[in-house]
C-alpha positions in Angstrom: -20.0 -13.3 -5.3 -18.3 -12.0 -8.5 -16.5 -13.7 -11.1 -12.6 -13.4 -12.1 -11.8 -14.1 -15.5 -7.8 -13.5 -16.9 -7.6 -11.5 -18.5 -4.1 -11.9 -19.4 -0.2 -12.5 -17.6 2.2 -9.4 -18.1 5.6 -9.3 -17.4 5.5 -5.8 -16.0 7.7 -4.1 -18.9 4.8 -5.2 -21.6 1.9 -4.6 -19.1 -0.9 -2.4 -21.1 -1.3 0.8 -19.7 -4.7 0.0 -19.1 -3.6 -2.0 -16.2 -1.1 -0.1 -14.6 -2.7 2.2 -12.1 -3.9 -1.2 -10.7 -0.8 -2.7 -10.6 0.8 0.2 -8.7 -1.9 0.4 -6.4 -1.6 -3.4 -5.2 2.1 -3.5 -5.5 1.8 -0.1 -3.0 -0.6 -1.8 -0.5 1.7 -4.9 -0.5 5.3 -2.5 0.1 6.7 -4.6 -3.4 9.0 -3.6 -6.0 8.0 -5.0 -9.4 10.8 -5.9 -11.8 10.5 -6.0 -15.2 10.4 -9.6 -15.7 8.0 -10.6 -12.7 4.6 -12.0 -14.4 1.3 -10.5 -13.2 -1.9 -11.5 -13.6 -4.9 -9.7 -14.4 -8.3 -10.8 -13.5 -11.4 -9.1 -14.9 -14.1 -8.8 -12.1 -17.2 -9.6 -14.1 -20.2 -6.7 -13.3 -17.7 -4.3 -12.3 -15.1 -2.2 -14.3 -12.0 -3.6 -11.9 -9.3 -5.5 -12.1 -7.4 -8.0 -9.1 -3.6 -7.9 -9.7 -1.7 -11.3 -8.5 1.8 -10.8 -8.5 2.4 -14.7 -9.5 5.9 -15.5 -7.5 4.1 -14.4 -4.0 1.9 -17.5 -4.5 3.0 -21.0 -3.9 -0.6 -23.0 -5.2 -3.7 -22.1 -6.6 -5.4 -22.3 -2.9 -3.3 -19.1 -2.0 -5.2 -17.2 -4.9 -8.6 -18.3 -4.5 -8.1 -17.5 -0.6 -7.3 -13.9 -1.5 -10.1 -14.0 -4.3 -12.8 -15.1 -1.4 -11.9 -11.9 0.9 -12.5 -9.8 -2.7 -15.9 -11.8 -2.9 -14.8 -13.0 -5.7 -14.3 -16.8 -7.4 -12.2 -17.3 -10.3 -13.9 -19.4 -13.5 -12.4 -22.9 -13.7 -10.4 -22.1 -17.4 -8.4 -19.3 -15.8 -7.6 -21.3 -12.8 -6.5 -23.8 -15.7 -4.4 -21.3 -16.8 -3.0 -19.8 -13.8 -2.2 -22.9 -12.3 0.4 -23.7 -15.3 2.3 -20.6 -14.2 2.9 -21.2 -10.7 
């Protein structure tokens, strides 16, 4: 199982470019229009060189994201779940 770690909440118009082919790609597979003031979370999958994108309104509690995490094989680390939680 890997490890997410944030790696930081966007609002899409001062999301690093770094992340934006990610972001399109999930917003793409989940038919969603991004506006410029939605936040976005990036998580860093540890031993890999990707990213999961969590569009932070779509999620009502924290369960919801680690859900989605466990189909990625993936768990997030217990300060980013600190921090997420505080935005949702």
């Amino acid at each position: 199982m890997f490890i997410a770690t944030l790696a930081g909440i966007f609002n899409l118009k001062d999301l690093p470019e770094e992340y934006s082919s990610f972001v399109q790609y999930k917003a793409s597979l989940e038919k969603r229009d991004i506006e410029d003031n939605d936040e976005i979370a990036i998580l860093a999958i540890q031993g890999t060189e990707s990213y999961h994108v969590l569009f932070l309104k779509a999620y009502n509690n924290i369960r919801e994201i680690e859900d989605e995490l466990k189909l990625a094989d993936a768990k997030i680390n217990h300060t980013s779940l600190s921090i997420l939680e505080g935005h949702l």
